[in-house]
VOPAGU-2260 file (C-alpha; in pm, 1 decimal, decimal comma):
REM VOPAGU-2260
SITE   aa  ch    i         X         Y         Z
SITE  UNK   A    0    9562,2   -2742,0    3291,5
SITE  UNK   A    1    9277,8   -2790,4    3109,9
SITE  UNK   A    2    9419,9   -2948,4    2776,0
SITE  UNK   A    3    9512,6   -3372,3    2838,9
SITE  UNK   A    4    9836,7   -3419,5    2781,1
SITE  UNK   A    5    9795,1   -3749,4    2601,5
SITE  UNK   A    6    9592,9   -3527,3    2300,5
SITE  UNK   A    7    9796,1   -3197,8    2239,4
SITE  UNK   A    8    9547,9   -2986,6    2031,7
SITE  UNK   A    9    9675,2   -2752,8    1724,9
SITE  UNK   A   10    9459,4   -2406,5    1743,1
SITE  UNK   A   11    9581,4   -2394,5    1330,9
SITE  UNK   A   12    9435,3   -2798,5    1287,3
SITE  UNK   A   13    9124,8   -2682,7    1485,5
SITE  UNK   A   14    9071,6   -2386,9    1295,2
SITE  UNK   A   15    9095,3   -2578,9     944,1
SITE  UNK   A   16    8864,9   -2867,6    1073,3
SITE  UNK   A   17    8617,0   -2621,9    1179,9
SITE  UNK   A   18    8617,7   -2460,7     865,4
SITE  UNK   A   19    8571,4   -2782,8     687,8
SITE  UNK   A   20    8272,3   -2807,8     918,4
SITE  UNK   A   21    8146,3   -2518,9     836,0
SITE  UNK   A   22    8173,7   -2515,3     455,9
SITE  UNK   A   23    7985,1   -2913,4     486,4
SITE  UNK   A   24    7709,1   -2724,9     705,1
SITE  UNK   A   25    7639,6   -2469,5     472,9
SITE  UNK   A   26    7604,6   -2687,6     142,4
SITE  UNK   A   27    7365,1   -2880,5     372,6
SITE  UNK   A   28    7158,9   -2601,6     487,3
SITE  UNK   A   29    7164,0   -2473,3     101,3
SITE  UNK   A   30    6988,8   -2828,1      14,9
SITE  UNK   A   31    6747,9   -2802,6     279,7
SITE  UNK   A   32    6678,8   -2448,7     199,2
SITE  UNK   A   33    6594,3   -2606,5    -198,4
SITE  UNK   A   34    6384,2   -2862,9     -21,5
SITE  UNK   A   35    6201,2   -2633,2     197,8
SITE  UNK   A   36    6101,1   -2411,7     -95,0
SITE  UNK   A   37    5978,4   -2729,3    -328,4
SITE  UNK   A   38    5791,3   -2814,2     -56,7
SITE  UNK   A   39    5612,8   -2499,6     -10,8
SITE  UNK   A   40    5621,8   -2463,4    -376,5
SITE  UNK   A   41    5387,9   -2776,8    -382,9
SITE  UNK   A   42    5195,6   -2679,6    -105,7
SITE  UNK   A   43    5065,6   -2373,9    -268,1
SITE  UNK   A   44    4977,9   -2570,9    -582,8
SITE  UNK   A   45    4729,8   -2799,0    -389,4
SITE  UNK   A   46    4603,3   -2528,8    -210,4
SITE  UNK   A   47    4540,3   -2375,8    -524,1
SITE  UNK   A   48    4370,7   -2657,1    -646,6
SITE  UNK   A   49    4153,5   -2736,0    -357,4
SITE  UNK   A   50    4020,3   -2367,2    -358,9
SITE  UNK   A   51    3963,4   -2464,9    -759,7
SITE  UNK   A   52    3724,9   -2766,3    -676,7
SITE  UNK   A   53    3360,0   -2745,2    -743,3
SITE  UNK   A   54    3153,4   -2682,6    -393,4
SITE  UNK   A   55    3458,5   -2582,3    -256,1
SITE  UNK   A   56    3442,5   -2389,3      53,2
SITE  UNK   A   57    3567,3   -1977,5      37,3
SITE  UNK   A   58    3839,4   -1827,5     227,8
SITE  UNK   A   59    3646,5   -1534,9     289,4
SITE  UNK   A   60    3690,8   -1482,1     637,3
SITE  UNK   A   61    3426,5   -1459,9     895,0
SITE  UNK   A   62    3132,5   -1527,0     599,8
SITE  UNK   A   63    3303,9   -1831,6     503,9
SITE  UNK   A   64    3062,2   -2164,3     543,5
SITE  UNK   A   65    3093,6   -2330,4     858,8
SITE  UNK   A   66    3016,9   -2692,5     654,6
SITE  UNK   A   67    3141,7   -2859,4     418,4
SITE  UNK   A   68    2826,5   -2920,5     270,9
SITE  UNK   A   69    2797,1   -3030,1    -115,4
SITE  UNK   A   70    3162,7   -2962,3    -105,4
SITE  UNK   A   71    3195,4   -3353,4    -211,7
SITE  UNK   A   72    3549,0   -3380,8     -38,3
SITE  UNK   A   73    3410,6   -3456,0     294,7
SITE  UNK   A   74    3673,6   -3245,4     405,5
SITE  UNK   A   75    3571,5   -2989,4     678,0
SITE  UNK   A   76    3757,2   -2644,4     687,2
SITE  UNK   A   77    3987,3   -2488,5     892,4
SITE  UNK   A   78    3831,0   -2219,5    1124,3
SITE  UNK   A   79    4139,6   -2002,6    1033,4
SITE  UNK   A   80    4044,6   -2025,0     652,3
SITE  UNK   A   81    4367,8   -2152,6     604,0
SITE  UNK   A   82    4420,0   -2480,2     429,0
């Protein structure tokens, strides 16, 4: 047998506890999915300002600067161009 017989298990109480599970997993994934999206959200916008900033390197690819040079940030690029 593979069920103990000191903890009889109910396939309808299973059922309903998994669903519980489920529904408490999926409001959690919703708030993480909110979070995710602020934080990208905010992400973008300092991106967006950092491109902004006087001296400020461009994402142009392979003629991008390779210094950060006069930039005043002291902050060198990525090689992608990504920040």
């Amino acid at each position: 047998m593979t069920q103990s017989a000191d903890r009889p298990t109910d396939p309808a109480a299973v059922t309903v506890s998994l669903a519980a599970e489920a529904a408490v997993l999926e409001g959690r994934l919703g708030v993480l999915r909110e979070a995710i999206d602020a934080v990208d959200a905010q992400i973008s916008a300092v991106s967006e300002r950092i491109r902004r900033l006087p001296g400020s390197v461009p994402t142009g690819g392979e003629g991008a600067a390779a210094s950060d040079e006069g930039s005043g940030t002291g902050l060198t690029p990525s090689p992608t161009g990504r920040l």
